[in-house]
mmCIF file of the N, C-alpha and C atoms, coordinates in Angstrom:
data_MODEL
# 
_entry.id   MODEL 
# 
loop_
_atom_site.group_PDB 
_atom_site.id 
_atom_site.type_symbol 
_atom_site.label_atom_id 
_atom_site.label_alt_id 
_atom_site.label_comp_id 
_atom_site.label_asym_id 
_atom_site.label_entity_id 
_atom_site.label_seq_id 
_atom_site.pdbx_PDB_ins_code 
_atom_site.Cartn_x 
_atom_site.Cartn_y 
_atom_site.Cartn_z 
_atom_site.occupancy 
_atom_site.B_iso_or_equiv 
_atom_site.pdbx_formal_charge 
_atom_site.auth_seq_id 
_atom_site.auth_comp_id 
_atom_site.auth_asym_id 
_atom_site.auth_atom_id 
_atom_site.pdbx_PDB_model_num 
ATOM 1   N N  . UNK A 1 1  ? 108.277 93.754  72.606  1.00 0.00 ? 1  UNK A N  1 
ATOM 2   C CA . UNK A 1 1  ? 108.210 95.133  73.034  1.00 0.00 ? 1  UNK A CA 1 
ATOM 3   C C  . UNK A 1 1  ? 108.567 95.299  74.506  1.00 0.00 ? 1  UNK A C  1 
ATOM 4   N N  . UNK A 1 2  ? 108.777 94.264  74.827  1.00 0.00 ? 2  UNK A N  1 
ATOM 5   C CA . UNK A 1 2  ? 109.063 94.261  76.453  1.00 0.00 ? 2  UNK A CA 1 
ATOM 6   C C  . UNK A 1 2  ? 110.628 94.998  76.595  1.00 0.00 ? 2  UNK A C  1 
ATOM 7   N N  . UNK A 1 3  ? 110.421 96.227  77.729  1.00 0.00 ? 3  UNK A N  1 
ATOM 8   C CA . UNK A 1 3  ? 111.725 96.671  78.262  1.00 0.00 ? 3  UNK A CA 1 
ATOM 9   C C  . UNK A 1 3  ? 112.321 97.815  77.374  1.00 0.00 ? 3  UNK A C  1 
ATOM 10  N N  . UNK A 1 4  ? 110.922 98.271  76.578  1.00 0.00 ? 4  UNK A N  1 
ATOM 11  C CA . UNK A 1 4  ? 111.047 99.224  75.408  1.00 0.00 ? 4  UNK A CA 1 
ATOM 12  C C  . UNK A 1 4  ? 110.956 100.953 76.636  1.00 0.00 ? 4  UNK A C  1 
ATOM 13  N N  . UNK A 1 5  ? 109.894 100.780 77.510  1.00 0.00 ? 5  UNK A N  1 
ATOM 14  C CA . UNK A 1 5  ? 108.734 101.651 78.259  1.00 0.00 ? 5  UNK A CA 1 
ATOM 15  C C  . UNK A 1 5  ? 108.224 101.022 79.004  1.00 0.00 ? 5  UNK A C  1 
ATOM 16  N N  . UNK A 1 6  ? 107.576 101.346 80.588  1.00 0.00 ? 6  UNK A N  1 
ATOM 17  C CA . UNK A 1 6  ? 106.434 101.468 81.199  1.00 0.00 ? 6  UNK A CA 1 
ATOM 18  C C  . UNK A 1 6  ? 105.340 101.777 80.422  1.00 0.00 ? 6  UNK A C  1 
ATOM 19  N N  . UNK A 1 7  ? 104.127 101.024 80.697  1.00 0.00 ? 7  UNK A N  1 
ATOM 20  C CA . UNK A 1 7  ? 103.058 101.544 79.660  1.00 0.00 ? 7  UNK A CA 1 
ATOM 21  C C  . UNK A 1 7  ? 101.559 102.192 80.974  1.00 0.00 ? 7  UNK A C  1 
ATOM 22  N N  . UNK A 1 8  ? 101.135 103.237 80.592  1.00 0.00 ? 8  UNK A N  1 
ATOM 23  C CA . UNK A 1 8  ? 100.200 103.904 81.040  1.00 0.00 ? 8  UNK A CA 1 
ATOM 24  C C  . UNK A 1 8  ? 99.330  103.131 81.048  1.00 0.00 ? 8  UNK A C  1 
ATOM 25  N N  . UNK A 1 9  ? 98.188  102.841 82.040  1.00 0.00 ? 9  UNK A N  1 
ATOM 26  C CA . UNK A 1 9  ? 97.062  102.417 82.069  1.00 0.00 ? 9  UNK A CA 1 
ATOM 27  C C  . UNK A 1 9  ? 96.019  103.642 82.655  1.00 0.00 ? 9  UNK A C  1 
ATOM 28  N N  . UNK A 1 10 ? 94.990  103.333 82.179  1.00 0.00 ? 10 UNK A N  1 
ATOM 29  C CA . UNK A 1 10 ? 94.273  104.228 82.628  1.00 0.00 ? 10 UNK A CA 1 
ATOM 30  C C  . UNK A 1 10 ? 93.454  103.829 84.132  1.00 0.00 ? 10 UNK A C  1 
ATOM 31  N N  . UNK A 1 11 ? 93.584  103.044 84.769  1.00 0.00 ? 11 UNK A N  1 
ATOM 32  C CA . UNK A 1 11 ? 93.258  102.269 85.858  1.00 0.00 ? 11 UNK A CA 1 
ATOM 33  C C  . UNK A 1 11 ? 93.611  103.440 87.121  1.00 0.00 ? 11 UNK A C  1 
ATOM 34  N N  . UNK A 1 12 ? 92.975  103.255 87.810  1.00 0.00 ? 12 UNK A N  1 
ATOM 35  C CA . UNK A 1 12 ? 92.779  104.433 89.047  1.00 0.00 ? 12 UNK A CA 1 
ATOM 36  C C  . UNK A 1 12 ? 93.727  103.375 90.098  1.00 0.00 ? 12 UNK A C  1 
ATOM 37  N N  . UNK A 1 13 ? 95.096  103.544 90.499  1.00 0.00 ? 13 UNK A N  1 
ATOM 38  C CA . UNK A 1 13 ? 96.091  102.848 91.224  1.00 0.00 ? 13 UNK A CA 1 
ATOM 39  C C  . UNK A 1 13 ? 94.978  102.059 92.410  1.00 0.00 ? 13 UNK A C  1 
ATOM 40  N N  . UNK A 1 14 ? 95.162  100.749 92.760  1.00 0.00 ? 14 UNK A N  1 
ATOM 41  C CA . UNK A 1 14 ? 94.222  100.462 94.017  1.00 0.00 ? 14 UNK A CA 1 
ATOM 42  C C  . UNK A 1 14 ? 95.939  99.041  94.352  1.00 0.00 ? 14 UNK A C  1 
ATOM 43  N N  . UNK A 1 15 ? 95.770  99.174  95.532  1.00 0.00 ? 15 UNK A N  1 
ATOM 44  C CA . UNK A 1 15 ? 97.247  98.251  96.157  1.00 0.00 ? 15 UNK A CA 1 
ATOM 45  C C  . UNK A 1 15 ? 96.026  96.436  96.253  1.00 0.00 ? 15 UNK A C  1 
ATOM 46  N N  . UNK A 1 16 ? 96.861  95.340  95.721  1.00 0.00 ? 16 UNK A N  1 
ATOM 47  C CA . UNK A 1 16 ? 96.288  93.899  96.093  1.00 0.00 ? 16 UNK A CA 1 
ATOM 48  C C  . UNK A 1 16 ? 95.716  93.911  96.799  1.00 0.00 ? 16 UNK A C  1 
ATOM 49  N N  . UNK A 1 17 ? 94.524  93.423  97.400  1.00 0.00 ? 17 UNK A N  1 
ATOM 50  C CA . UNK A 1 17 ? 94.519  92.121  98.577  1.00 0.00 ? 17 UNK A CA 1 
ATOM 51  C C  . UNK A 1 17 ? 95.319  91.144  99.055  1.00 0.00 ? 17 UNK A C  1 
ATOM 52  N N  . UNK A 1 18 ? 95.291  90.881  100.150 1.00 0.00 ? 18 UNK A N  1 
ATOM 53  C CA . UNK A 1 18 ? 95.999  89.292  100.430 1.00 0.00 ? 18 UNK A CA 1 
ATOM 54  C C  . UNK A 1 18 ? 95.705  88.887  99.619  1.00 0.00 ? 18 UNK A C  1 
ATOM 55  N N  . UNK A 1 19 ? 95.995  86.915  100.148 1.00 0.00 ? 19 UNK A N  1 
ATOM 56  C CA . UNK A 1 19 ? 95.340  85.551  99.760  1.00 0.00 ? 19 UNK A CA 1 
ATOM 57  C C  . UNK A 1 19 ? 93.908  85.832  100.257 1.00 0.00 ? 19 UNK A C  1 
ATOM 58  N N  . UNK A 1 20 ? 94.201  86.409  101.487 1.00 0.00 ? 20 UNK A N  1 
ATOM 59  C CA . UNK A 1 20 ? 93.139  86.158  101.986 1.00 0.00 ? 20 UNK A CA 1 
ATOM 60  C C  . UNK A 1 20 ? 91.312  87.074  101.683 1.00 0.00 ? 20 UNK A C  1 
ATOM 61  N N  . UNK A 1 21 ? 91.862  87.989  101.310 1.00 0.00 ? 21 UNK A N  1 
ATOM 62  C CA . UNK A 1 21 ? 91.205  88.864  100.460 1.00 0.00 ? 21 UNK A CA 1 
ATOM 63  C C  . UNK A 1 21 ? 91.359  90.260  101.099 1.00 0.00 ? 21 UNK A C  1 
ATOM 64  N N  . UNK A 1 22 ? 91.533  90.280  102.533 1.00 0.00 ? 22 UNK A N  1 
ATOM 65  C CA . UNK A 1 22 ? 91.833  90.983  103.043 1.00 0.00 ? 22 UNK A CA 1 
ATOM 66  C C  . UNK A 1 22 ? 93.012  92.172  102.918 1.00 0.00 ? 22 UNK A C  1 
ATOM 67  N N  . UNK A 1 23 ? 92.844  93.453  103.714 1.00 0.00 ? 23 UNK A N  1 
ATOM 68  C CA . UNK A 1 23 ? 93.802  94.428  103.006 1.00 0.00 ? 23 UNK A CA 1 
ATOM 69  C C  . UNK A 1 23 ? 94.919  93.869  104.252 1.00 0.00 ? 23 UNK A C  1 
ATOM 70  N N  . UNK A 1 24 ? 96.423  94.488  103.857 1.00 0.00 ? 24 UNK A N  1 
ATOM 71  C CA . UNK A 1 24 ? 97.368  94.431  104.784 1.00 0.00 ? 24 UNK A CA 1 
ATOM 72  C C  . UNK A 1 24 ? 96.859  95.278  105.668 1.00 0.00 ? 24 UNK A C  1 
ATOM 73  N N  . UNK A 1 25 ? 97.450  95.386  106.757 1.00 0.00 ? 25 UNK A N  1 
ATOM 74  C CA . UNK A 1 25 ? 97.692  96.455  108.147 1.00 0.00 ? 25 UNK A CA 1 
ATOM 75  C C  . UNK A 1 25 ? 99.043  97.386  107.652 1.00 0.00 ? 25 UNK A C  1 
ATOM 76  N N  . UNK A 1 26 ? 99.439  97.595  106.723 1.00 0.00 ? 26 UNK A N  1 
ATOM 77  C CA . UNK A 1 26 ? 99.356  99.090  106.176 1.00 0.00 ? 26 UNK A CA 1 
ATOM 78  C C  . UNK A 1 26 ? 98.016  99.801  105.654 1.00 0.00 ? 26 UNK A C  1 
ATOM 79  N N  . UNK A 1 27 ? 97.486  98.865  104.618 1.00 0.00 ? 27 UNK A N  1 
ATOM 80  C CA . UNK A 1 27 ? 96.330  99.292  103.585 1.00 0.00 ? 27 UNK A CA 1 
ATOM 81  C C  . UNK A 1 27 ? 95.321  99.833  104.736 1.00 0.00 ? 27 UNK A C  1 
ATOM 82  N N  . UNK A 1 28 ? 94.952  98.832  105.796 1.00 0.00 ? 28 UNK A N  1 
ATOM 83  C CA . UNK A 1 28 ? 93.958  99.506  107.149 1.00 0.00 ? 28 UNK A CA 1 
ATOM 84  C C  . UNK A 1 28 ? 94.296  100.476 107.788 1.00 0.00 ? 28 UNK A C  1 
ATOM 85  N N  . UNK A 1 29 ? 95.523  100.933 108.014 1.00 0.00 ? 29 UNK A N  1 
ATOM 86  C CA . UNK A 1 29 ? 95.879  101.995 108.316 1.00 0.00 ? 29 UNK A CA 1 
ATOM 87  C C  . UNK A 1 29 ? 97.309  102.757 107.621 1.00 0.00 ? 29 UNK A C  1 
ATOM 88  N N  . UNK A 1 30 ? 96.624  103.285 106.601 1.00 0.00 ? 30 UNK A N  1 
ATOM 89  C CA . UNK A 1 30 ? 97.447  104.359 105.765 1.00 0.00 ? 30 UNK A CA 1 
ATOM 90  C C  . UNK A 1 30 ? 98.368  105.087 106.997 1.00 0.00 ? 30 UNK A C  1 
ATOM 91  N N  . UNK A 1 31 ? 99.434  105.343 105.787 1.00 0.00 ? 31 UNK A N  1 
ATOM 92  C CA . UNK A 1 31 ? 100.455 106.365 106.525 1.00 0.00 ? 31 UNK A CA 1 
ATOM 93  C C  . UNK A 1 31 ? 100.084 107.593 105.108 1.00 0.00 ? 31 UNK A C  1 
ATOM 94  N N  . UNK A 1 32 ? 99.788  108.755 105.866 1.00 0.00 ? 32 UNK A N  1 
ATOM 95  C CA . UNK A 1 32 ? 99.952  110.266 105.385 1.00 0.00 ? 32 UNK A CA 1 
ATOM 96  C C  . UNK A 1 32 ? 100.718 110.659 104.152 1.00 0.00 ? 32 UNK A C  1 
ATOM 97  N N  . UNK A 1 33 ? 99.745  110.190 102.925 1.00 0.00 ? 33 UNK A N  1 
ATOM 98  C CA . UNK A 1 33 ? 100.526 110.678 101.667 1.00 0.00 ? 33 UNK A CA 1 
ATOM 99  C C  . UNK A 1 33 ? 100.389 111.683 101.246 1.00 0.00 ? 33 UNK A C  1 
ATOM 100 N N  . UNK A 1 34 ? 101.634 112.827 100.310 1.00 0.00 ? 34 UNK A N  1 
ATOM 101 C CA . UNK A 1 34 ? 101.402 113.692 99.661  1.00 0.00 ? 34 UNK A CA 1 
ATOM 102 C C  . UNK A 1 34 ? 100.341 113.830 98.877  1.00 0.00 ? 34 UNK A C  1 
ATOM 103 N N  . UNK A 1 35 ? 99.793  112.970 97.845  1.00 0.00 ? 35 UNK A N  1 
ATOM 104 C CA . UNK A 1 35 ? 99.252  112.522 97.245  1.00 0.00 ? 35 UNK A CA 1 
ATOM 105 C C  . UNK A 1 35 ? 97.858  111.583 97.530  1.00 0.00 ? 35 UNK A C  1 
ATOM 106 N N  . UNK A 1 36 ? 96.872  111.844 96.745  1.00 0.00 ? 36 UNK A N  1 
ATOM 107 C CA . UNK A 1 36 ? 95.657  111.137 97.406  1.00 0.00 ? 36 UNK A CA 1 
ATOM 108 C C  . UNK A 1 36 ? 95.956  109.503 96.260  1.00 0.00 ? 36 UNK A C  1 
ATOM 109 N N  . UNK A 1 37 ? 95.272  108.111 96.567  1.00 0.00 ? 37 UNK A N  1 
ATOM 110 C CA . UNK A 1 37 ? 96.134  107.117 95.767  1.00 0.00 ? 37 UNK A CA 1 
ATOM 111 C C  . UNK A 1 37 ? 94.586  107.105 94.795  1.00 0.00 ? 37 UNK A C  1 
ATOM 112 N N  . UNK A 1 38 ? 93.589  107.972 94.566  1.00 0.00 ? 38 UNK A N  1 
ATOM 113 C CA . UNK A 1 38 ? 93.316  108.008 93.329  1.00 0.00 ? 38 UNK A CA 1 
ATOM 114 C C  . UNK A 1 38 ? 93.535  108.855 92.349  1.00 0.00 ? 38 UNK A C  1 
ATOM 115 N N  . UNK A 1 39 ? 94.289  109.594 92.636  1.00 0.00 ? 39 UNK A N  1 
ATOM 116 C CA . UNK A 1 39 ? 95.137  110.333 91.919  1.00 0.00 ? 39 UNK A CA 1 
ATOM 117 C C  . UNK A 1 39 ? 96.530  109.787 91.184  1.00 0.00 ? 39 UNK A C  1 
ATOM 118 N N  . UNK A 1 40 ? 96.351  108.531 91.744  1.00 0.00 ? 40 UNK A N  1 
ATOM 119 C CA . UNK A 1 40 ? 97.859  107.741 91.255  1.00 0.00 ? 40 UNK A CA 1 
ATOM 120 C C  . UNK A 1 40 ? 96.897  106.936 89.908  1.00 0.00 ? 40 UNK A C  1 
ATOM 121 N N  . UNK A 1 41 ? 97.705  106.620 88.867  1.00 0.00 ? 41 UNK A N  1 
ATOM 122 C CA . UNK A 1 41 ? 97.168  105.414 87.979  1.00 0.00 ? 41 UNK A CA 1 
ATOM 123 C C  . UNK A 1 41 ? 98.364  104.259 87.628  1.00 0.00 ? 41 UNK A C  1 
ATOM 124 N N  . UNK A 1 42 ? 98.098  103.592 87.159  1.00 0.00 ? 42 UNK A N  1 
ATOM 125 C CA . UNK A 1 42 ? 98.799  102.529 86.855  1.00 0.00 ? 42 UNK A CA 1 
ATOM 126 C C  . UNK A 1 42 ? 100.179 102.178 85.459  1.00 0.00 ? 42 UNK A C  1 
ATOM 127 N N  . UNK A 1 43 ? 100.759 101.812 85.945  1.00 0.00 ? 43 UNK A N  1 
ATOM 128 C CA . UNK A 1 43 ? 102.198 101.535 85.200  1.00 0.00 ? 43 UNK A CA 1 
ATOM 129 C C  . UNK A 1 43 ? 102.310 99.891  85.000  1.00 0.00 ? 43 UNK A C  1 
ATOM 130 N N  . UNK A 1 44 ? 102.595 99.688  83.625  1.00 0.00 ? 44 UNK A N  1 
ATOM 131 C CA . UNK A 1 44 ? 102.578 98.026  83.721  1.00 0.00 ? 44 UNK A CA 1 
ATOM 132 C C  . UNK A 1 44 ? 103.648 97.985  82.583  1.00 0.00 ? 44 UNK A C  1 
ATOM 133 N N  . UNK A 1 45 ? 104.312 96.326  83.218  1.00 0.00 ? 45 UNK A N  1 
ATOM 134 C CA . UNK A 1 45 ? 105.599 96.550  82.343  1.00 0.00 ? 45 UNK A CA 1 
ATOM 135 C C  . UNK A 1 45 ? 107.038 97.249  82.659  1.00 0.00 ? 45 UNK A C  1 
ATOM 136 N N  . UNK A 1 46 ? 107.986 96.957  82.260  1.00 0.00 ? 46 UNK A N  1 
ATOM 137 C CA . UNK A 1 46 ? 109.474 97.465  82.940  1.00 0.00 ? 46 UNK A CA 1 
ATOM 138 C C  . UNK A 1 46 ? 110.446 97.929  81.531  1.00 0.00 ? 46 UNK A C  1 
ATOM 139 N N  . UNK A 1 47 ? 110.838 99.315  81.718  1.00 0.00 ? 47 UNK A N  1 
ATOM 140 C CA . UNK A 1 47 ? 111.707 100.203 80.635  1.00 0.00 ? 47 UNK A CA 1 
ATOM 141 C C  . UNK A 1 47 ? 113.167 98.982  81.122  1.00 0.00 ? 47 UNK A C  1 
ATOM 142 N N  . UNK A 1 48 ? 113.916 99.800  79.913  1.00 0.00 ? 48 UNK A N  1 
ATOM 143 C CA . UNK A 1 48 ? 115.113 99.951  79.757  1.00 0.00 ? 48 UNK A CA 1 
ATOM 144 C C  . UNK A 1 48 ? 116.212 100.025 80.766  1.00 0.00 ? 48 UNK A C  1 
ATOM 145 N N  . UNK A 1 49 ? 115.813 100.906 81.527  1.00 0.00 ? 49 UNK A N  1 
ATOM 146 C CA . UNK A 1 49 ? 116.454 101.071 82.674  1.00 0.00 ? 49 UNK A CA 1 
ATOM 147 C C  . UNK A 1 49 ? 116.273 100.211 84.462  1.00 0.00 ? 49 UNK A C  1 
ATOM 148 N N  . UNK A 1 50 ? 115.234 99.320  83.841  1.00 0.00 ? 50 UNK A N  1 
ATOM 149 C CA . UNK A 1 50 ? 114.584 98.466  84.875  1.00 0.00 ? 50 UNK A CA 1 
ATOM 150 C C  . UNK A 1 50 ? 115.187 97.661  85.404  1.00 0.00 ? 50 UNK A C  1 
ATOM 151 N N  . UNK A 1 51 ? 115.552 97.232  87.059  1.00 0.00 ? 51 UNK A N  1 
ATOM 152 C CA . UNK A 1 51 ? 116.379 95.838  86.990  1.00 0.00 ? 51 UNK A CA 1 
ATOM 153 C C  . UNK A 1 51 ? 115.362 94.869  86.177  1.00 0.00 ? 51 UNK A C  1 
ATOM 154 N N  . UNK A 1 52 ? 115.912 93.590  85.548  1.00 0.00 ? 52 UNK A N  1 
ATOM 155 C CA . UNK A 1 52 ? 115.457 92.723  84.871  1.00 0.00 ? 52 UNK A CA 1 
ATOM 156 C C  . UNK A 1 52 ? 114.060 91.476  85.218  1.00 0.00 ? 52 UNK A C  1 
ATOM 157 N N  . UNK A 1 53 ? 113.983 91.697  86.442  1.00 0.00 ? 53 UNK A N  1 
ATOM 158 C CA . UNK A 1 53 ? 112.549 91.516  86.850  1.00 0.00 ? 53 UNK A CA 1 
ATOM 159 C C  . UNK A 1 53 ? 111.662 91.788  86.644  1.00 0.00 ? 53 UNK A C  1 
ATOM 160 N N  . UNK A 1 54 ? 111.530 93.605  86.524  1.00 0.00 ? 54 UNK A N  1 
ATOM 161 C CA . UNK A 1 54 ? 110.627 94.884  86.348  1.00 0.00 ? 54 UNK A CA 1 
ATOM 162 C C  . UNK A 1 54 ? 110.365 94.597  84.510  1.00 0.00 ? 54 UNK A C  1 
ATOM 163 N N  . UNK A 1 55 ? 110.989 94.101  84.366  1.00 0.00 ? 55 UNK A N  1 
ATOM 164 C CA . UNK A 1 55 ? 111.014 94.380  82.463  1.00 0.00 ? 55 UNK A CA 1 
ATOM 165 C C  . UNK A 1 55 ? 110.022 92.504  82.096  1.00 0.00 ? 55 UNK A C  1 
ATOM 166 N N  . UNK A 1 56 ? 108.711 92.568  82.360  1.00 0.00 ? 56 UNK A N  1 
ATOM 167 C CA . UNK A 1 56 ? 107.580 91.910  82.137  1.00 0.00 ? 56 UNK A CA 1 
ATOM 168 C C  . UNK A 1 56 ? 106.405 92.693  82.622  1.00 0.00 ? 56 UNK A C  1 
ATOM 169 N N  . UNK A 1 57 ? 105.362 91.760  81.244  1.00 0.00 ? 57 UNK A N  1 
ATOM 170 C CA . UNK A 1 57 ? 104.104 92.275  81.559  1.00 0.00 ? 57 UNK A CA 1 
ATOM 171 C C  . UNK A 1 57 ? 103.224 92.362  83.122  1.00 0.00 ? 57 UNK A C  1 
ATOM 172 N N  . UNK A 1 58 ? 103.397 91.391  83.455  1.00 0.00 ? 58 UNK A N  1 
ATOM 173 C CA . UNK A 1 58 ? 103.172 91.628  85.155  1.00 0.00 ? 58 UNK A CA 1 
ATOM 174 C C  . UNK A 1 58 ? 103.521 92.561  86.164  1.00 0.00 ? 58 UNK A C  1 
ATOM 175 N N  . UNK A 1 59 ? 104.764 92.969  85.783  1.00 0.00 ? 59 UNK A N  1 
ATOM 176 C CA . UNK A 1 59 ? 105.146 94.180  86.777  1.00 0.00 ? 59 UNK A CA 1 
ATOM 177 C C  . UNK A 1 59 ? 104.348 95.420  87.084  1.00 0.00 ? 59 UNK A C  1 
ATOM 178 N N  . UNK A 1 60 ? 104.016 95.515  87.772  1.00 0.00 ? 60 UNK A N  1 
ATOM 179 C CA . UNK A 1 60 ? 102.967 97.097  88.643  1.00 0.00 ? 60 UNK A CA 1 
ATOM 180 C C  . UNK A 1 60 ? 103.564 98.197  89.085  1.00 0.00 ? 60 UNK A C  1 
ATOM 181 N N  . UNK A 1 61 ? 103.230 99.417  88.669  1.00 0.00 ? 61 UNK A N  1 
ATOM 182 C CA . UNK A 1 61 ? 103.951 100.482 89.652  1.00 0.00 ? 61 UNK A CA 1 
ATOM 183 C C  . UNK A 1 61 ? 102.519 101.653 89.206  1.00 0.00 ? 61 UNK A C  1 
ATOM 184 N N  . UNK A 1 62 ? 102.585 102.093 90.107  1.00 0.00 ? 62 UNK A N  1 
ATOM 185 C CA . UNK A 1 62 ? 101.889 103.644 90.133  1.00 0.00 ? 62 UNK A CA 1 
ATOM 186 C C  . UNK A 1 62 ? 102.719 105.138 90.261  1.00 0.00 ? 62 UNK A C  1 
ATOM 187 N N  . UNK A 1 63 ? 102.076 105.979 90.012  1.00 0.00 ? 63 UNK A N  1 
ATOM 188 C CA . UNK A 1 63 ? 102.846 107.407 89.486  1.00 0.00 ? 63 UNK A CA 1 
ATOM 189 C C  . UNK A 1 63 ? 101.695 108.106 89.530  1.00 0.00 ? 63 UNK A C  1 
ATOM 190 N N  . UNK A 1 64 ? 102.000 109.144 89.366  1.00 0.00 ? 64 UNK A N  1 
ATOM 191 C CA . UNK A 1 64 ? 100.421 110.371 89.166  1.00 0.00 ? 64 UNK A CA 1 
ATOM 192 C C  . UNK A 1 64 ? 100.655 110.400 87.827  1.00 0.00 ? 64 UNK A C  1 
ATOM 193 N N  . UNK A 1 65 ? 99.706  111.056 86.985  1.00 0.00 ? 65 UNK A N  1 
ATOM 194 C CA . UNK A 1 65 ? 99.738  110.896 85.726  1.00 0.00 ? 65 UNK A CA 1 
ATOM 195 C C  . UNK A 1 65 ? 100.586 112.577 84.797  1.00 0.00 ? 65 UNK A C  1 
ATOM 196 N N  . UNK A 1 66 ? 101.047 112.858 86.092  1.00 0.00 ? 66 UNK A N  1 
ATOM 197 C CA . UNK A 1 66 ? 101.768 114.067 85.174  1.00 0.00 ? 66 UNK A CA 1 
ATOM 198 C C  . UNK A 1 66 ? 102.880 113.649 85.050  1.00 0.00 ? 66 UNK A C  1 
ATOM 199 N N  . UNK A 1 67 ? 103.666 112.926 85.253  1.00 0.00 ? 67 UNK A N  1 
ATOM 200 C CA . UNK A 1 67 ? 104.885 112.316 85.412  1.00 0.00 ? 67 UNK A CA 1 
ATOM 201 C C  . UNK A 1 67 ? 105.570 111.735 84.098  1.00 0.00 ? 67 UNK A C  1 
ATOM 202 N N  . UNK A 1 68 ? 106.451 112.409 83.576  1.00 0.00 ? 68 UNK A N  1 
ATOM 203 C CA . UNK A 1 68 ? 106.976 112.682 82.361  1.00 0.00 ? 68 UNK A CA 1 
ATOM 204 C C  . UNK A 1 68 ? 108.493 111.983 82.808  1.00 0.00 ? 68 UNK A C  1 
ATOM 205 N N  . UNK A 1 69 ? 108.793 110.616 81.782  1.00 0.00 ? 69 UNK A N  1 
ATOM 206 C CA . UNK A 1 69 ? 110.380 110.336 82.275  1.00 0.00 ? 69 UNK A CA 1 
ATOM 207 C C  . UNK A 1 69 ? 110.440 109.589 81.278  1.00 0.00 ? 69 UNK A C  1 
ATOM 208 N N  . UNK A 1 70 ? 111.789 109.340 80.424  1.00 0.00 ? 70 UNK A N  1 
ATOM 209 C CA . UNK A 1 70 ? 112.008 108.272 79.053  1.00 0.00 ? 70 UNK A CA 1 
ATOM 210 C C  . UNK A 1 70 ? 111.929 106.652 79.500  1.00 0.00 ? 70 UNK A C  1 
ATOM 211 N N  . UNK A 1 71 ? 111.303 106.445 80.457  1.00 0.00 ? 71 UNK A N  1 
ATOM 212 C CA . UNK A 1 71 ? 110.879 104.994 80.538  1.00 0.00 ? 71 UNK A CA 1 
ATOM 213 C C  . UNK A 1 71 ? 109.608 104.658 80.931  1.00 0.00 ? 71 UNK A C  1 
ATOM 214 N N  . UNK A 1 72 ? 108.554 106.073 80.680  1.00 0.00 ? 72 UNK A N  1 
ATOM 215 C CA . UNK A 1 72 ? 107.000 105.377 80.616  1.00 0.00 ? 72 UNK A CA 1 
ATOM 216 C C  . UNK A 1 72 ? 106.596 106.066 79.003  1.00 0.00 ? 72 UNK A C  1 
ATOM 217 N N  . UNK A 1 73 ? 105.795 105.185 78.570  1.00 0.00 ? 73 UNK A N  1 
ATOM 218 C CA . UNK A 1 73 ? 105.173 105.165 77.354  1.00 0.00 ? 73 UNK A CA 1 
ATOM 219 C C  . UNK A 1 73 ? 103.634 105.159 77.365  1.00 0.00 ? 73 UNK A C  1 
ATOM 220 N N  . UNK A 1 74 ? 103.249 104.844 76.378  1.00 0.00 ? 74 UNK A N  1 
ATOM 221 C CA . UNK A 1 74 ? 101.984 104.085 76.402  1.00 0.00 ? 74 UNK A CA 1 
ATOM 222 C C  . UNK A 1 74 ? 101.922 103.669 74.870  1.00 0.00 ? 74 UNK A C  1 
ATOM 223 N N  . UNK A 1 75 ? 100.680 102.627 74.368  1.00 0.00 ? 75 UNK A N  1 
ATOM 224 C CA . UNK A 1 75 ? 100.628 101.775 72.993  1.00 0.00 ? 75 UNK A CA 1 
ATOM 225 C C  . UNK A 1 75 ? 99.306  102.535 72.852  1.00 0.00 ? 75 UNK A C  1 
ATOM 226 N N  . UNK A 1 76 ? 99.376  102.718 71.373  1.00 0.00 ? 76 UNK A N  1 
ATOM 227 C CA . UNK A 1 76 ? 98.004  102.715 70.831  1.00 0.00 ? 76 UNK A CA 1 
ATOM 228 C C  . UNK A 1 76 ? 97.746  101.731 69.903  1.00 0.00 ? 76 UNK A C  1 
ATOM 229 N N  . UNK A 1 77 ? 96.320  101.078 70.324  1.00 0.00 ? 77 UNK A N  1 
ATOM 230 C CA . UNK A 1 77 ? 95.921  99.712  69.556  1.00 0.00 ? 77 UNK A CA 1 
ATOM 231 C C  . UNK A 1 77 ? 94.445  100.479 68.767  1.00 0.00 ? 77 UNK A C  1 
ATOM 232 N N  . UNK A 1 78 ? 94.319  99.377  67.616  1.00 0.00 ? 78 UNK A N  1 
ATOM 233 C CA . UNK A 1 78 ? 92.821  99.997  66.991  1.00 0.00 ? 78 UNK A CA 1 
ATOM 234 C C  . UNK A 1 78 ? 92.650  98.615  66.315  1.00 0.00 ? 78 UNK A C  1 
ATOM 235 N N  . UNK A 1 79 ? 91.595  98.695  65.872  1.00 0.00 ? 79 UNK A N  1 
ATOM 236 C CA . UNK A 1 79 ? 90.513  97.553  66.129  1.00 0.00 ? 79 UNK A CA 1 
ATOM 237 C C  . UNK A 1 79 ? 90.684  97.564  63.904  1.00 0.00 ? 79 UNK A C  1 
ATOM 238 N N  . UNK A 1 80 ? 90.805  96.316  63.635  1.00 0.00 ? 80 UNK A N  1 
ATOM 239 C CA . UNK A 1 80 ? 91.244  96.283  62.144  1.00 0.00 ? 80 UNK A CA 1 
ATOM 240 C C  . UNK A 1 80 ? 89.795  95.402  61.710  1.00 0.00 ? 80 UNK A C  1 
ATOM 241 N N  . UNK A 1 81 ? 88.535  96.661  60.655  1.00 0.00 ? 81 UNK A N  1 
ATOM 242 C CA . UNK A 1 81 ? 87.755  96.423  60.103  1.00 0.00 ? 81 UNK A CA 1 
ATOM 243 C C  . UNK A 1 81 ? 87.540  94.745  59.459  1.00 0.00 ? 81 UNK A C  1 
# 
């Protein structure tokens, strides 16, 4: 299914830590977003249109969740009695 869609997570966007655990010196000092970043959620996985890196399960991106485009999706799974 890989490179089908971006898949929705419901995860509230939060950027890595270092190694070190520590945030970067961006993360300590934000630059002025449109957008507040819990308002962003999570994108995992790389569409169709992805360079070929982006198209694995590992890949990360955030979006706000109104964001409507033919390369995010999401799966529905259910639990078999």
């Amino acid at each position: 299914m890989q490179g089908n869609a971006a898949e929705w997570c419901q995860d509230v966007y939060a950027p890595y830590p270092n190694a070190d655990g520590r945030a970067s010196a961006v993360e300590r000092e934000p630059v002025a977003l449109e957008v507040e970043d819990s308002d962003l959620r999570v994108l995992r996985g790389g569409a169709f249109r992805d360079a070929a890196e982006q198209v694995r399960c590992a890949a990360r991106d955030k979006t706000l969740p109104t964001a409507r485009r033919d390369t995010i999706g999401f799966r529905v799974a259910r639990s078999y009695p």
